[in-house]
C-alpha positions, 0 to 999 in steps of 0.5 A: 765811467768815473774820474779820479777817486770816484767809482764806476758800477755796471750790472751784468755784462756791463762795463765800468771804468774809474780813473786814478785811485778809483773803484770800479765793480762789474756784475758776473760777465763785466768787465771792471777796470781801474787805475785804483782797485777792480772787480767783477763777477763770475766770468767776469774781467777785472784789469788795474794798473798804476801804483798799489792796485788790487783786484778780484773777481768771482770764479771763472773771472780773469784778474789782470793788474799792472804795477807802474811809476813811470812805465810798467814794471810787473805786471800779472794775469790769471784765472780765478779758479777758487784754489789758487786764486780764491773767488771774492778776495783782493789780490796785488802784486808784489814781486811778480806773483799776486797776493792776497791784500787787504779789505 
């Protein structure tokens, strides 16, 4: 776990949490959540949420993000399956749909 601006690791089938505008990284079956950018590995579960978050994950991977001021105002799910949703490459939202963002 981590605070505001810092960033959590954890291994395979680990979980990390980091606060606001924090980074957190899973290995392949973690889980990754953040209110700044989240990542995971294969099969792995990354959830962000707050303002100008992002996410990826490896394939098979469940990428949940939540854009918010106040309350939440959009949010999205979906599953890494390599077409659609490429393998190891950030996504944000906009206009309910994700888009790949930048590095």
């Amino acid at each position: 776990t981590a605070g505001d601006y810092g960033a959590a690791t954890a291994g395979n089938c680990g979980a990390a949490t980091a606060g606001n505008r924090g980074v957190a990284t899973a290995g392949n079956r973690g889980v990754a959540t953040s209110r700044g950018s989240a990542a995971s590995g294969e099969n792995g579960l990354s959830v962000a949420r707050g303002n100008d978050v992002r996410v990826k994950g490896g394939i098979g991977a469940i990428l949940v993000i939540a854009e918010e001021e106040r309350n939440i105002r959009e949010w999205k799910a979906a599953v890494v399956d390599g077409k659609e949703i490429k393998a190891d490459t950030w996504y944000k939202l906009k206009n309910g749909e994700l888009i790949e963002a930048e590095e």
